[in-house]
FILUM-542237 format. One record per residue (C-alpha): x, y, z; residue in one letter. Coordinates in steps of 0.5 Angstrom, whole numbers, padded with zeros to 4 digits, always signed. Layout:
<sites>
XYZa...
</sites>
This chain:
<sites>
-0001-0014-0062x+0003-0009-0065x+0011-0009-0063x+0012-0007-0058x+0019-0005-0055x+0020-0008-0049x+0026-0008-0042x+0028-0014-0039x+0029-0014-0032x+0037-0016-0030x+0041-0017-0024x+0042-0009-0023x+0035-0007-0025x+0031-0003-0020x+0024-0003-0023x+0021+0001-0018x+0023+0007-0022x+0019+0005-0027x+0013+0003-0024x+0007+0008-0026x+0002+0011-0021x-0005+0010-0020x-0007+0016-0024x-0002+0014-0030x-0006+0007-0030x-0012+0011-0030x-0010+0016-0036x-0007+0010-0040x-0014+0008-0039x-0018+0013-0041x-0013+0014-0047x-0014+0007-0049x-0023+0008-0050x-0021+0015-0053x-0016+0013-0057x-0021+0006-0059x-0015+0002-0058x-0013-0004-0054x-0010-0004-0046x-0010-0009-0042x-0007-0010-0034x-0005-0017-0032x-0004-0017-0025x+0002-0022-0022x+0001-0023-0013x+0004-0028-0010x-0001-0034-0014x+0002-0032-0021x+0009-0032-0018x+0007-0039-0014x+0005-0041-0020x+0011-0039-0025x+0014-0046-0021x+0021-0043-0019x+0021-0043-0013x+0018-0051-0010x+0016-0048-0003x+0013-0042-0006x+0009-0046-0010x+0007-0051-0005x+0006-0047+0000x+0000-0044-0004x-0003-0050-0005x-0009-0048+0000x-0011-0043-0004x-0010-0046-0011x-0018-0047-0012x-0019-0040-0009x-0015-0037-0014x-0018-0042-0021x-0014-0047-0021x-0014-0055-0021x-0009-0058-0023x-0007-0055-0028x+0001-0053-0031x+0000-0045-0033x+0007-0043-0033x+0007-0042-0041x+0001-0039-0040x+0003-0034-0035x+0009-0031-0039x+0005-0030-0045x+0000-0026-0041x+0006-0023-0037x+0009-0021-0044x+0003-0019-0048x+0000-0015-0042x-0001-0008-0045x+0001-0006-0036x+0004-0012-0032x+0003-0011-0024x+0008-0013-0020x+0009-0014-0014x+0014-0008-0010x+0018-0008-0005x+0016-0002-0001x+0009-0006-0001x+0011-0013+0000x+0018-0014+0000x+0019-0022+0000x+0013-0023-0005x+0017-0018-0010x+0023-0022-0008x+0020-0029-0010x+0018-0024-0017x+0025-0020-0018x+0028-0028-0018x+0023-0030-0023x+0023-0025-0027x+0031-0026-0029x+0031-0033-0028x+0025-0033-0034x+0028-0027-0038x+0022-0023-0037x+0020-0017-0042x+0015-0012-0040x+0013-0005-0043x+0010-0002-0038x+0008-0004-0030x+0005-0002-0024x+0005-0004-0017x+0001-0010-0017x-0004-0007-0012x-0007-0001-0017x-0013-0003-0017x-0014-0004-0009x-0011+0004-0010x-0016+0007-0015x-0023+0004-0011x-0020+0009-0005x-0020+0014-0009x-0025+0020-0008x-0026+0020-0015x-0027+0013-0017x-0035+0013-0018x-0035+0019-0022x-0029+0016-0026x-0032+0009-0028x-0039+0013-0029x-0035+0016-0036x-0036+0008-0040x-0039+0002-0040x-0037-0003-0036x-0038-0011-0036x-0036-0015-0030x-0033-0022-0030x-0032-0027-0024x-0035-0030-0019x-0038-0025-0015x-0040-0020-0021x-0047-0020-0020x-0046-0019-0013x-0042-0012-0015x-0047-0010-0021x-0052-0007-0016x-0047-0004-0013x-0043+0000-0019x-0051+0002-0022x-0053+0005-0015x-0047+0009-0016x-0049+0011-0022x-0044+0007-0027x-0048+0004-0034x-0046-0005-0033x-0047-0008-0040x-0047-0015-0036x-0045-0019-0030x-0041-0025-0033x-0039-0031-0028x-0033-0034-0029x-0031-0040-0023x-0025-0042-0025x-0019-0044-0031x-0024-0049-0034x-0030-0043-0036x-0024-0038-0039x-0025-0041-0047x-0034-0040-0046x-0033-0034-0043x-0027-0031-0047x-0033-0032-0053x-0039-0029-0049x-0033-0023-0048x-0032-0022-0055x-0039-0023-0058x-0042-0017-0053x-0040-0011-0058x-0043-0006-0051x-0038-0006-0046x-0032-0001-0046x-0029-0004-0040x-0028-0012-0038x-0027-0012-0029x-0025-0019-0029x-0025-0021-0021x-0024-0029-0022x-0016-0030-0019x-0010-0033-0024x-0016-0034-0030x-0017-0026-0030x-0009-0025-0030x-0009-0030-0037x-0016-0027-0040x-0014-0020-0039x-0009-0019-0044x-0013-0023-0050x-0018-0020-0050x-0015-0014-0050x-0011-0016-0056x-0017-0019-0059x-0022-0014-0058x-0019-0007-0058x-0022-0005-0052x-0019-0005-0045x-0019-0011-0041x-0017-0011-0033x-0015-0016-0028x-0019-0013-0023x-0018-0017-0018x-0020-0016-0010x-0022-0009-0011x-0028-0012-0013x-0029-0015-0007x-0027-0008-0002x-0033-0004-0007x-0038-0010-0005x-0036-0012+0001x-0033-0005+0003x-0025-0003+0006x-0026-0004+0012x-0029-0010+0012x-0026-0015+0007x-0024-0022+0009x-0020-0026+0005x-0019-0032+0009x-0027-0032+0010x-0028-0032+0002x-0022-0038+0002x-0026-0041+0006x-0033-0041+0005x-0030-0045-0003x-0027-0050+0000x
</sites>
């Protein structure tokens, strides 16, 4: 990872003034396979920040969803400020989209003495799929996709023109170290979707760093492009794994 001059969030920050837009993630994009270098967006929802284990009820109060979201009994916090400071982007939660979700991430990101380099509404990749332009977009580069649903999506993205590498599964925390290997060793793709919840926030910044190609946490907009905007049901998936 190259040095990077980071800010840190204090007590008088307003960090929505630094958020990038939909379309600036997009360009970093491009520029990174252009440029053949390494970017990576590590997104931090309500999960990651439950999962910071500063705030107890926060935390607990998401233990519904932890299987969902990859997890076991695992203590990532070490490794979730690693990716939050390694990430090329770092999508957080903003006020004017989920106000006490950005609440729980500001106090977070102080009491931790969180660095970042660039950051994005935590939801851009939802944005981009209601984009008109996103299929002609993504048909540019040749994407793999990660997660528990990605061979589900690959006909999807094909039927709408994109060239998919490969579709990697990627069930939860245990199966990061062989897919990262399976990642690293497929030489074809230019841009890894990672769909698999904390797992994809923790893969997608060294993998970037590792390999020199863009790495994305992409999250549910994998789901809205399979299952469509309108008829995406989040409680359905969680419940269907439990």
């Amino acid at each position: 990872m190259e040095y990077r001059d980071n800010r840190y969030f204090t007590h008088d920050f307003s960090y929505e003034k630094y958020l990038l837009t939909t379309a600036e993630v997009m360009g970093c994009i491009d520029d990174a396979v252009k440029d053949g270098k390494p970017y990576s967006l590590a997104r931090f929802g309500h999960a990651e920040i439950a999962e910071l284990r500063i705030f107890p009820d926060f935390y607990h109060g998401m233990t519904y969803y932890r299987r969902y979201n990859g997890l076991a009994g695992q203590n990532i916090r070490a490794e979730l400020i690693k990716a939050f400071t390694s990430a090329t982007t770092a999508g957080i939660l903003p006020t004017g989209e989920n106000a006490s979700g950005a609440e729980y991430s500001k106090k977070a990101f102080l009491e931790l003495g969180l660095g970042f380099y660039t950051i994005c509404s935590a939801w851009v990749t939802h944005h981009m799929t209601r984009l008109p332009h996103f299929w002609p977009w993504m048909r540019q580069y040749r994407v793999i996709l990660v997660g528990r649903r990605a061979a589900e999506a690959a006909p999807v993205f094909q039927r709408n023109g994109v060239t998919v590498v490969d579709a990697v599964g990627l069930e939860g925390y245990e199966q990061i170290e062989t897919t990262y290997e399976q990642l690293r060793g497929n030489k074809e793709w230019q841009i890894a979707l990672i769909a698999a919840g904390i797992p994809a926030t923790l893969l997608a910044p060294r993998l970037a760093s590792d390999t020199g190609r863009v790495a994305i946490d992409f999250g549910h907009a994998l789901d809205l492009l399979i299952d469509g905007q309108d008829e995406f049901d989040f409680e359905a998936l969680v419940r269907n794994l439990r």
